[in-house]
C-alpha positions in Angstrom: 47.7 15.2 103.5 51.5 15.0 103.5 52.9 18.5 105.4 55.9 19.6 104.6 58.3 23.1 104.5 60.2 23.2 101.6 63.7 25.4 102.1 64.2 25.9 98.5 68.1 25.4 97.1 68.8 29.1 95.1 69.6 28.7 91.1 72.5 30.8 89.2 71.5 33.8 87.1 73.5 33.5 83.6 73.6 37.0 82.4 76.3 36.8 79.6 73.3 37.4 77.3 72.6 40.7 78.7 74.8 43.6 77.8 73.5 47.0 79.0 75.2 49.9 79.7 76.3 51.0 83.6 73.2 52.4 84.5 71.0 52.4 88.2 69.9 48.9 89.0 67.4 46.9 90.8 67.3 43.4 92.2 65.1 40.7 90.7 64.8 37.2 91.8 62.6 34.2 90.0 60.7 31.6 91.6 59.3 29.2 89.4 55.9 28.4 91.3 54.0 26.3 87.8 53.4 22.9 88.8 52.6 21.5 85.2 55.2 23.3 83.5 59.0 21.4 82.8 62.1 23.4 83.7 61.5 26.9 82.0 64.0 29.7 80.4 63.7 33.1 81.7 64.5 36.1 79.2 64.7 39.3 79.8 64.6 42.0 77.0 64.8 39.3 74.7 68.0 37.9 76.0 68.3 34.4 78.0 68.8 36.0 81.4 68.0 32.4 83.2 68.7 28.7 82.0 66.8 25.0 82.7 65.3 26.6 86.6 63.1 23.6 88.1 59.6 24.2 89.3 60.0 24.9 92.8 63.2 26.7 92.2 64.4 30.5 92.9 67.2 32.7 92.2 69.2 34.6 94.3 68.8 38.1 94.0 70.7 39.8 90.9 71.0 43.6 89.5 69.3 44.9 86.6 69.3 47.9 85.1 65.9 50.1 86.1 63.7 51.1 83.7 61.5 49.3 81.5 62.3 45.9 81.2 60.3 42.8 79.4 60.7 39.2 81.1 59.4 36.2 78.7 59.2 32.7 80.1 60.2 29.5 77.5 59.9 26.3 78.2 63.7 25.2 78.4 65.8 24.6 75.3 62.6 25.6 73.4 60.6 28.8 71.6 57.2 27.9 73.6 56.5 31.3 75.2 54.3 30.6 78.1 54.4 34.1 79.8 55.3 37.7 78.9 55.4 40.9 81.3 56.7 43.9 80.7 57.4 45.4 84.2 59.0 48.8 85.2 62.1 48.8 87.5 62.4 51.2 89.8 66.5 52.2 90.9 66.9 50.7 94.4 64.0 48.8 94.6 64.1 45.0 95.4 61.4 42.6 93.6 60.2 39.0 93.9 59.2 37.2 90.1 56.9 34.5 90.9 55.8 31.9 87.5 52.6 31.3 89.1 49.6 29.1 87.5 49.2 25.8 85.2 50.6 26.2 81.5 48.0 23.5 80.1 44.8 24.6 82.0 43.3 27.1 84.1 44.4 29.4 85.7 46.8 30.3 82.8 50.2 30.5 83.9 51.2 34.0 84.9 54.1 36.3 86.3 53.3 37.9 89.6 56.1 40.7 90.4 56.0 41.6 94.1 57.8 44.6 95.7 60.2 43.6 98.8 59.0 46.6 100.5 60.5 45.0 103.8 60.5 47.2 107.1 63.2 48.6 108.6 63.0 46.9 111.4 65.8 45.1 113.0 64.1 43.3 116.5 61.3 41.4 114.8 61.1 39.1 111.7 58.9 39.4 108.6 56.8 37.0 107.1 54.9 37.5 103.8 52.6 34.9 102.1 51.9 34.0 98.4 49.2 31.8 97.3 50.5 30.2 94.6 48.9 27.1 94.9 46.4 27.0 91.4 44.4 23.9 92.6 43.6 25.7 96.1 40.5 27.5 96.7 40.6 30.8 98.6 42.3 30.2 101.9 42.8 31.5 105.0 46.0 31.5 106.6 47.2 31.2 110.4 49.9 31.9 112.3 50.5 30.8 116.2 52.3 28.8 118.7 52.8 24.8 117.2 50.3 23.0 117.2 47.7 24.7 119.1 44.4 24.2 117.8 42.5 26.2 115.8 39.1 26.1 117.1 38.0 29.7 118.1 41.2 31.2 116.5 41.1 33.8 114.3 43.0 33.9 111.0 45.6 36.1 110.4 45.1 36.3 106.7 41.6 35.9 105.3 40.2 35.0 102.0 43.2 34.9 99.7 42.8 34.0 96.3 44.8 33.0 93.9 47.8 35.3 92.8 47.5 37.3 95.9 50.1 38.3 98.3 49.9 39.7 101.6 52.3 42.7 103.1 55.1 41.5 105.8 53.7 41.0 109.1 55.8 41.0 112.0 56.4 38.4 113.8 58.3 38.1 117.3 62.1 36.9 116.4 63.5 33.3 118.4 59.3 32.3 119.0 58.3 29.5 117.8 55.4 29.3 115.0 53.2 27.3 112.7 51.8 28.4 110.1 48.4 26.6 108.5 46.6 27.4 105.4 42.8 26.3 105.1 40.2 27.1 102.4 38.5 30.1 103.5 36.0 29.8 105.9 36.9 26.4 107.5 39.1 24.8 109.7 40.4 22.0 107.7 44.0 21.8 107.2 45.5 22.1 103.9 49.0 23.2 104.4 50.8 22.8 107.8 54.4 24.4 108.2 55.7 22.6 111.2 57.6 24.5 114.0 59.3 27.6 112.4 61.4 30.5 114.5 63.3 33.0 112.6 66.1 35.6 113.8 65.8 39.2 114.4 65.7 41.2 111.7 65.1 38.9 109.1 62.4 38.7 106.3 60.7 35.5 104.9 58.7 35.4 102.1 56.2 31.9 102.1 55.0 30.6 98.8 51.9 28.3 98.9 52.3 25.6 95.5 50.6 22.7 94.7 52.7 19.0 94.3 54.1 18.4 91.2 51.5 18.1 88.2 49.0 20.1 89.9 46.7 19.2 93.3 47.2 18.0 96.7 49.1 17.6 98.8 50.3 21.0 98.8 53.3 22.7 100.5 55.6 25.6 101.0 58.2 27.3 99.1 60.3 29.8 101.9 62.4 32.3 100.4 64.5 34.5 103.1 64.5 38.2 101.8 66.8 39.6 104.1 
């Protein structure tokens, strides 16, 4: 299979829809993670909050108002809802939107909505990992020095299905990683990250997605959270 690490380019929010009064806020970013879907609309209390995001694409963090809020995914220029969660905001808190799924098939396209609960925590780094990759089986994840094999290694992330996230686990900051996804229970290589080392104090969350269309070979979305 083809590895690769995808650094994914971050899309503009286009809020002029949204008119709400000055009120406490929270961040939000997209990702759009549905490899059978086109280019999608995001909407949020029935307003277009988002415009024409790729698959594979993410926001940047934005504000909204806490509270209650209702997000609606359209396929682009059109009134095909695909998705629809109503999720509650909490003022302060920073969340991750993931589109996650197929929109013709199984498993049904869905919203995930993770908190950015990152540490406070300013010597290591932070990695958190998605599966959002509908065609995988369960996997098991790794993380260790490049390239070292993986026989008699044990995984630091076991089992995942689909639509799961882990927490943040720390990481040494200026080390050198890899990080390899297998279905669970094996030791065959699905998803290979090449040699990653992050800064102190950062936070990284890692997206697992299948190619365009759906299947193999699969790869990584990497979104840095702090």
């Amino acid at each position: 299979m083809k590895n690769f690490f995808l650094q994914v380019a971050a899309a503009a929010l286009l809020f002029t829809g949204l008119t709400y009064a000055q009120a406490p806020s929270a961040r939000v970013r997209v990702v759009h993670a549905s490899p059978d879907a086109p280019a999608v609309d995001i909407y949020v209390d029935g307003a277009v909050a988002l415009d024409n995001l790729a698959y594979r694409g993410a926001t940047d963090y934005v504000d909204l108002p806490a509270g209650q809020r209702i997000f609606q995914v359209f396929f682009a220029g059109t009134q095909t809802k695909v998705a629809e969660l109503n999720a509650s905001l909490t003022p302060g808190s920073s969340l991750t939107v993931v589109a996650a799924g197929f929109a013709a098939k199984a498993p049904a396209l869905r919203l995930l909505v993770l908190a950015d609960n990152i540490p406070n925590d300013a010597t290591n780094t932070y990695i958190r990992v998605v599966h959002g990759a509908p065609s995988a089986p369960a996997v098991d994840v790794y993380v260790g020095a490049p390239y070292q094999a993986l026989r008699g290694r044990e995984a630091a992330l076991s089992n995942v299905p689909f639509a799961a996230a882990s927490g943040y686990v720390p990481l040494r900051a200026n080390v050198g990683y890899m990080a390899r996804v297998t279905p669970a229970g094996t030791k065959t290589i699905a998803i290979e990250s090449g040699r990653l080392a992050f800064a102190p104090g950062t936070a990284w969350t890692v997206i697992a997605v299948d190619t365009v269309g759906g299947g193999t070979p699969f790869g990584f979305l990497a979104l840095q959270d702090r």
